[in-house]
C-alpha positions as CSV (number, residue, x, y, z in Angstrom):
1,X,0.0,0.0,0.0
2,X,1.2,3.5,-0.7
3,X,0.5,6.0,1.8
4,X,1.3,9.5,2.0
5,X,1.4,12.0,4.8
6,X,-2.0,12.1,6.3
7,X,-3.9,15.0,5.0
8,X,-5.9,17.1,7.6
9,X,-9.1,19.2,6.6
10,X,-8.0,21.3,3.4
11,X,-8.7,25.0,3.7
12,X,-6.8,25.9,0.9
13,X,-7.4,24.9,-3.3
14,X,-4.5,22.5,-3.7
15,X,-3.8,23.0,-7.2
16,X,-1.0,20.3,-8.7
17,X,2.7,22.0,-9.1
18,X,3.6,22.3,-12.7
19,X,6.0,19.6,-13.7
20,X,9.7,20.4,-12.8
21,X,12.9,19.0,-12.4
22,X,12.1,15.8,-10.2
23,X,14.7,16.5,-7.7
24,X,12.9,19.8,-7.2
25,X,10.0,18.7,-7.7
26,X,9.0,18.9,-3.3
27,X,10.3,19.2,-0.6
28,X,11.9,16.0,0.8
29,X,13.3,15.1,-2.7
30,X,16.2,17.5,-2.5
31,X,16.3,17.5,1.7
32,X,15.8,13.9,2.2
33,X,19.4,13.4,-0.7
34,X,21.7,15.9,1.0
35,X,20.2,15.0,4.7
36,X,21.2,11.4,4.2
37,X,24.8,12.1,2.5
38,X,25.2,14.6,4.8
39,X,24.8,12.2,7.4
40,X,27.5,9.9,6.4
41,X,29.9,12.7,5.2
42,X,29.8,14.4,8.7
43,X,29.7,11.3,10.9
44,X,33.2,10.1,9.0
45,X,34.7,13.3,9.3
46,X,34.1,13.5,13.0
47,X,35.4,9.8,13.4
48,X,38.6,11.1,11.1
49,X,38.8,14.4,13.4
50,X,38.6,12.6,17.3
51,X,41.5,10.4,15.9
52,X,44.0,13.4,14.4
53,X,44.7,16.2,15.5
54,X,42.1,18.6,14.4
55,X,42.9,22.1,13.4
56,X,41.3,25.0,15.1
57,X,38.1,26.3,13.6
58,X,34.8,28.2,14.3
59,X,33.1,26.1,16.8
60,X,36.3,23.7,17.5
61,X,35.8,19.4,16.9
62,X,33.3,18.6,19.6
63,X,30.7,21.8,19.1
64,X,31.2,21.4,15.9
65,X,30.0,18.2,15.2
66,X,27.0,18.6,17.9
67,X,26.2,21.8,15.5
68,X,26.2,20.0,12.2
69,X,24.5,16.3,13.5
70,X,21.7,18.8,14.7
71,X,21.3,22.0,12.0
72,X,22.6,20.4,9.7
73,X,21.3,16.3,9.3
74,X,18.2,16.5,11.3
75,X,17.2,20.2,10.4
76,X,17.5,18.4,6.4
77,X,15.2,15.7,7.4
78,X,12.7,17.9,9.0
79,X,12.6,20.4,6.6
80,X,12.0,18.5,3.6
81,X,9.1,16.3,5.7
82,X,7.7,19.8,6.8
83,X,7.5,21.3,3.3
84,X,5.9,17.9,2.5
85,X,3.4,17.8,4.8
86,X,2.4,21.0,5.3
87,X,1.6,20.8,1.6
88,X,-0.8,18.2,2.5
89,X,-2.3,19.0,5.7
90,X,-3.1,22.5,4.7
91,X,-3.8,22.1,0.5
92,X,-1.8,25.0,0.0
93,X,1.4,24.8,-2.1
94,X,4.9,24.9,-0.6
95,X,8.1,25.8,-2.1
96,X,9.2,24.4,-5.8
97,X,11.6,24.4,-8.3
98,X,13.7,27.7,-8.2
99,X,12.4,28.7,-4.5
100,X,12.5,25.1,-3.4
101,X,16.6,25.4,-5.0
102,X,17.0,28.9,-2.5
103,X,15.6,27.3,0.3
104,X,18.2,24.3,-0.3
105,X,21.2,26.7,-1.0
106,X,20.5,28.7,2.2
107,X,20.7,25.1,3.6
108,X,24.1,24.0,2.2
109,X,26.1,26.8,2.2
110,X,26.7,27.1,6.0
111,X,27.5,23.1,5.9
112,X,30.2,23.8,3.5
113,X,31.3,27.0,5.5
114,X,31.8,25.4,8.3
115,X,34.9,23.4,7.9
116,X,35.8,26.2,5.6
117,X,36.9,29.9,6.8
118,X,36.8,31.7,3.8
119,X,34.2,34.7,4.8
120,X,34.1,36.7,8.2
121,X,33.0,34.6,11.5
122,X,30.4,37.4,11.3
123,X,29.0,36.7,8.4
124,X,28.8,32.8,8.4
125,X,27.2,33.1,12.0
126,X,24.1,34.9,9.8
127,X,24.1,33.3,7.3
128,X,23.8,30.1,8.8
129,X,21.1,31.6,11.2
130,X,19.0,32.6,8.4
131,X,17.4,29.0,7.4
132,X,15.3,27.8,10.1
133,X,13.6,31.6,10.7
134,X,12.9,31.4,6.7
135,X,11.4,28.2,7.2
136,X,9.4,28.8,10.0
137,X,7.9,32.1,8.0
138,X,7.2,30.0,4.8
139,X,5.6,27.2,6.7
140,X,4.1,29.5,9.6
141,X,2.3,31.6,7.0
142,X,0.3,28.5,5.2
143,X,-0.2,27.5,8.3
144,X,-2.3,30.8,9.3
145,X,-3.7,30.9,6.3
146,X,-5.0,27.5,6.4
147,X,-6.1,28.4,10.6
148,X,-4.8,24.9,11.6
149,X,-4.2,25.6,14.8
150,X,-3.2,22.3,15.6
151,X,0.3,23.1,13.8
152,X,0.6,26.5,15.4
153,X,3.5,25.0,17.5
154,X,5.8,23.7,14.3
155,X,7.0,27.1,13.1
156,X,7.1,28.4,16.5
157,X,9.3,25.5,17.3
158,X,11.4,25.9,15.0
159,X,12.0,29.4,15.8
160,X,12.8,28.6,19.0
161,X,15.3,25.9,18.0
162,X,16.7,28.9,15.7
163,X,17.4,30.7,18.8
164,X,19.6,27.9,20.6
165,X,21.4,28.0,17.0
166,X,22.2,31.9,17.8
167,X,23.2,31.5,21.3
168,X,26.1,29.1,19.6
169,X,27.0,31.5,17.5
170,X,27.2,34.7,19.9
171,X,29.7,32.3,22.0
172,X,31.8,31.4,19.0
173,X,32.0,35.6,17.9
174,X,33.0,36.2,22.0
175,X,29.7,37.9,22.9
176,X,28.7,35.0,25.0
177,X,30.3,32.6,27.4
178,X,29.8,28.8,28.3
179,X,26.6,28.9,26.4
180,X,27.4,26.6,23.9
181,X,26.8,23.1,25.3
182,X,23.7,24.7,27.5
183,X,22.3,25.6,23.9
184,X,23.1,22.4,22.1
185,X,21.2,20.4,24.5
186,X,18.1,22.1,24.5
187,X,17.8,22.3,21.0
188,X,18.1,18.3,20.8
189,X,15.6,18.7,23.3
190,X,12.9,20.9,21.6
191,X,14.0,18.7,18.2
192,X,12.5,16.0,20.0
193,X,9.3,18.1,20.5
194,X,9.3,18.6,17.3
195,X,9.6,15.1,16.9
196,X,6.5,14.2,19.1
197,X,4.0,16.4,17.3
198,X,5.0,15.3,14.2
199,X,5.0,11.6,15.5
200,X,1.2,12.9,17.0
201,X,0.3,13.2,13.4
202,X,2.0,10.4,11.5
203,X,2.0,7.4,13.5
204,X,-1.5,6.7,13.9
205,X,-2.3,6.7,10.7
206,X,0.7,5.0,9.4
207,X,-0.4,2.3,11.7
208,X,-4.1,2.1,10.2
209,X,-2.4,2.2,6.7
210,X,0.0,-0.9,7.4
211,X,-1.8,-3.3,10.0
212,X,-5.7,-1.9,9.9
213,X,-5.8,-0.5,13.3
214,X,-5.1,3.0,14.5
215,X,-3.1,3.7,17.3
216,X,-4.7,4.5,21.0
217,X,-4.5,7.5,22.1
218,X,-5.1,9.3,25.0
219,X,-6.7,13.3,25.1
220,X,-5.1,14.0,28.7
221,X,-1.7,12.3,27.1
222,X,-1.9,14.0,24.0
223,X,-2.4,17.4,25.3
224,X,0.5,17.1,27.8
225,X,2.6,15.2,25.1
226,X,4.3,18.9,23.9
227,X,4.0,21.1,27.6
228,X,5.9,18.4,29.1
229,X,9.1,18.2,26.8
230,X,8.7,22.0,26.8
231,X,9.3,22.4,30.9
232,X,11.9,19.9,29.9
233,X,13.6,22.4,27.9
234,X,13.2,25.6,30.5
235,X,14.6,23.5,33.1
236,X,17.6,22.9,30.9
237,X,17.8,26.9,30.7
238,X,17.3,27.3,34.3
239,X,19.4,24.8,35.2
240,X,17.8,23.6,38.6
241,X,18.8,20.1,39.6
242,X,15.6,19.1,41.3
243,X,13.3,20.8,38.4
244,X,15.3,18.8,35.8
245,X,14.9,15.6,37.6
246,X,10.8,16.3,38.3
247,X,10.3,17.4,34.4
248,X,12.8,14.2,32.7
249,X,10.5,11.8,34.8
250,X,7.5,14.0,33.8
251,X,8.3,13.7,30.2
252,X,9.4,10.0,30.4
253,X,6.0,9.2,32.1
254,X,4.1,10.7,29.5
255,X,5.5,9.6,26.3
256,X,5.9,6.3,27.9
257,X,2.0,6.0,28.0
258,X,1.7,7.7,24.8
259,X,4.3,4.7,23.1
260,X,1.9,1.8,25.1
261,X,-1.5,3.0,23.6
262,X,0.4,2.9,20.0
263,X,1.9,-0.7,20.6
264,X,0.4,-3.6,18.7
265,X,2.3,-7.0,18.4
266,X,1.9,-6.8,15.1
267,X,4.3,-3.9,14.3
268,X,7.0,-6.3,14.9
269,X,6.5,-7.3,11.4
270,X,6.2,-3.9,10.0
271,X,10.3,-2.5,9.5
272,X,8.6,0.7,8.2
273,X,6.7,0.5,11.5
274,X,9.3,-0.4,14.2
275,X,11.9,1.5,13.0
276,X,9.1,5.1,13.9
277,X,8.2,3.3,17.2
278,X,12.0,2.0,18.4
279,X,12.8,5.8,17.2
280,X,10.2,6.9,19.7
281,X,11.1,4.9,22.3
282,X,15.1,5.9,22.4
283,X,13.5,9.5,23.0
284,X,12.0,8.2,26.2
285,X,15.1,6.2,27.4
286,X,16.5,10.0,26.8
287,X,14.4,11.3,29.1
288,X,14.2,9.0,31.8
289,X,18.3,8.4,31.7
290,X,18.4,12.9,31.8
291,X,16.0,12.5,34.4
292,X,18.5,9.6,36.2
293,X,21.8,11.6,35.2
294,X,20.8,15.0,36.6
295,X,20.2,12.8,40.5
296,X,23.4,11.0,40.5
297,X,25.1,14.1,39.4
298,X,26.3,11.9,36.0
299,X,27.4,13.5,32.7
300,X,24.3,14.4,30.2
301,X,26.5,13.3,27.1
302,X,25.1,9.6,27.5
303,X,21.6,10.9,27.5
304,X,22.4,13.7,24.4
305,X,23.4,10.4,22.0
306,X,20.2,8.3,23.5
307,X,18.4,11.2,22.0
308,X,20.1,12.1,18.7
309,X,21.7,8.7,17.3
310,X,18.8,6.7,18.6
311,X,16.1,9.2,18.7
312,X,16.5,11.7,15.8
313,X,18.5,8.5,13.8
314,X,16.1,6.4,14.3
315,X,12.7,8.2,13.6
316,X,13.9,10.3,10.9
317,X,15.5,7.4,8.7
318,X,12.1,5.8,9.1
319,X,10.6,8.3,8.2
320,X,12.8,9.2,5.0
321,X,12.2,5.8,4.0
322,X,8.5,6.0,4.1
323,X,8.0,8.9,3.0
324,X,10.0,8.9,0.0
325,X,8.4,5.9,-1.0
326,X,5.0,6.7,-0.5
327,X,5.4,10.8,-2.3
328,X,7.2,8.5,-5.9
329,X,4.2,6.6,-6.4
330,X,5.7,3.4,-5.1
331,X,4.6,0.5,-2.6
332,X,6.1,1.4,0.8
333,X,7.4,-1.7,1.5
334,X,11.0,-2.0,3.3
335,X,13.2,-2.1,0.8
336,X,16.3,-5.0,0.4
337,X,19.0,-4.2,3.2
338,X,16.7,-1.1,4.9
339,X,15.5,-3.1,8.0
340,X,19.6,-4.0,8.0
341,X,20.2,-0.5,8.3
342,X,17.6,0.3,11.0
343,X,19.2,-2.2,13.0
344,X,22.3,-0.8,12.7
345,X,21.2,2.6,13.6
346,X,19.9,0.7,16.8
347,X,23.2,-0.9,17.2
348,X,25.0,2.6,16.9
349,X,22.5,4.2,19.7
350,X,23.0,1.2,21.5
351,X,26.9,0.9,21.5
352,X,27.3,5.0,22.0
353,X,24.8,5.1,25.5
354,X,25.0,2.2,27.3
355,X,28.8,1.2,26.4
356,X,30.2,4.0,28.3
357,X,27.7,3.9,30.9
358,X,28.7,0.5,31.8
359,X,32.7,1.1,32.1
360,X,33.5,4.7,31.2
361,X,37.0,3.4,30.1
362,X,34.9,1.8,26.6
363,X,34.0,5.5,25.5
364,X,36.7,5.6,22.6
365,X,35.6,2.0,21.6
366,X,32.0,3.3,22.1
367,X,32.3,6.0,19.7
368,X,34.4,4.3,17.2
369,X,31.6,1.0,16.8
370,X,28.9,3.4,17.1
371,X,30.2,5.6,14.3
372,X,30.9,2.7,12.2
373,X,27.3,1.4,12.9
374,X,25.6,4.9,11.9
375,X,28.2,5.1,8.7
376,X,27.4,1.7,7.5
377,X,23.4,2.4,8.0
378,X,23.5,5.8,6.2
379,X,25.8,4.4,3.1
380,X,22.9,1.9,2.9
381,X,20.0,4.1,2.8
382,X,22.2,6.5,0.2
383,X,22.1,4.1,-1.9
384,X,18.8,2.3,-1.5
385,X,17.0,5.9,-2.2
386,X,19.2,7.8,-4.5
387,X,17.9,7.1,-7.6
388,X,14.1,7.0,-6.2
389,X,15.0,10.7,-4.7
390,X,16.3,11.8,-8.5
391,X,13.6,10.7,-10.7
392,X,10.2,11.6,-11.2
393,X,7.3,9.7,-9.8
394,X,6.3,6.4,-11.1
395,X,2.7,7.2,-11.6
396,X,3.7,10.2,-13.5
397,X,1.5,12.3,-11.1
398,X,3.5,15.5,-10.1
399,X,5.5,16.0,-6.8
């Protein structure tokens, strides 16, 4: 069965795109390529930095990498689901052809800046700031238009991850201090908001598409499913032990009983299913092992990685390979070597949490199997969706 993103009530007159050049054809096409090469590209270059001595740069090895897993990989992959969806949900056309080709360029040209100094610190710090904002206006103003209030919180979320962005760069130009890490970490966190609405959206009907029954949910749940990663996110700015501990366990509670009304036994058999929910599911551990971390008085990096490799790695490959599938026209059926690569992603989150957690003195070997893990994975799903990501649909239906 081919299903695309469910479509809320249309407000708008969704009139077809005219044809274009397939890769710019929407949204994901060109996001979804880049976001998965980009994910490889950066990954081995971070692998090939912690073992050499890396030169100084911008945001320096670690930051830098943190910066680029999160603005640049998972900002791809939720930008070209977002101009997908939104296109959907509201019936109202989103970014094509030679806007859709901006849009991208004001992407990619930070990513290649970055390991690059070749304009003014100054400079680069704007011009990398400048995506998600433009985003969140293209998106936020459909949005309005459509009055789906529902989807108010997507473009204000991504604003808001825009600002942890900034607070980066003010520390990298020396108008900040010891802001950096503080900044990374709640972006992850309010990426895995992101994460939960979109989820919100998705996952029930994905589930009624592939196995016939649609996930449980809960009202009181589902209205406390945002707030609660939210208060997460102010107590990361506020830095209070005890109100970090109360609002991980908070949030670990809730999507907890959010994942148990969407089980079914059945999604075992369902890659293209298990890959969203075992996404969902590392965000939780995250919480619950912040929630633990910020008691004993342990490191957060642990609980950063349960987030981002399992979390963002997870979810967002699944949802790349669905998506893509079901926006060409095609069957979305796990392709050959896929639910391989989702287990290796799995394997990665796996090796990069609980491996140092167990004996502190496995980190390097940690990061080295989970690395390889996310690199292999990646290469896979390159390769596997390429050429669907390139060409036009098979049904010759635009898009």
């Amino acid at each position: 069965m081919s299903d695309n993103i469910p479509i809320q009530k249309e407000t708008g007159s969704h009139k077809p795109a005219p044809q274009t050049w397939a890769p710019l054809a929407l949204g994901f096409r060109p996001f979804f390529l880049l976001g998965i090469w980009s994910a490889v590209l950066l990954i081995a270059i971070s692998l090939y930095g912690f073992t050499v001595r890396w030169p100084d740069s911008y945001f320096g090895l670690t930051l830098w990498h943190a910066h680029e897993m999160v603005f640049g990989y998972a900002v791809a992959v939720i930008a070209g689901f977002l101009l997908t969806a939104v296109r959907n949900w509201t019936g109202l056309q989103t970014p094509t052809g030679t806007m859709l080709a901006l849009l991208l360029l004001l992407w990619f040209m930070p990513r290649l800046l970055s390991a690059l100094p070749v304009i003014p610190p100054a400079a680069f710090a704007l011009l990398d700031f400048l995506f998600l904002p433009v985003l969140a206006i293209l998106l936020g103003r459909l949005i309005l238009k459509a009055r789906q209030a529902r989807n108010y919180p997507i473009p204000l979320l991504l604003l808001l991850i825009s600002l942890c962005n900034g607070a980066m760069h003010l520390e990298a130009l020396g108008m900040g201090a010891d802001i950096s890490n503080q900044s990374i970490q709640i972006a992850v966190c309010l990426t895995m908001a992101l994460i939960s609405v979109i989820a919100g959206r998705v996952v029930p009907f994905f589930m009624q598409s592939a196995i016939g029954r649609r996930a449980a949910s809960h009202p009181v749940i589902e209205m406390l499913a945002l707030p609660s990663i939210l208060l997460l996110a102010a107590s990361m700015m506020i830095a209070n032990s005890w109100l970090l501990i109360c609002s991980a366990l908070i949030a670990a509670g809730i999507h907890s009983r959010r994942l148990i009304g969407w089980f079914d036994i059945t999604l075992w058999q369902q890659p293209m299913l298990w890959v969203l929910y075992a996404g969902y599911a590392w965000m939780v551990a995250g919480f619950l092992l912040y929630g633990l971390g910020a008691w004993t008085g342990q490191s957060t990096a642990h609980t950063v990685h349960a987030w981002t490799v399992g979390g963002i790695g997870m979810f967002t490959a699944g949802m790349m390979a669905r998506v893509a599938l079901g926006h060409t026209g095609r069957t979305v059926r796990a392709l050959p070597w896929i639910p391989g690569a989702f287990i290796l992603i799995f394997m990665a989150a796996l090796s990069r949490v609980i491996l140092p957690m167990a004996n502190p003195s496995l980190l390097d070997a940690s990061v080295r199997i989970s690395a390889l893990c996310w690199l292999i994975a990646f290469t896979i799903i390159g390769i596997r969706y390429s050429s669907i990501l390139l060409h036009a649909r098979t049904d010759g239906k635009p898009g």
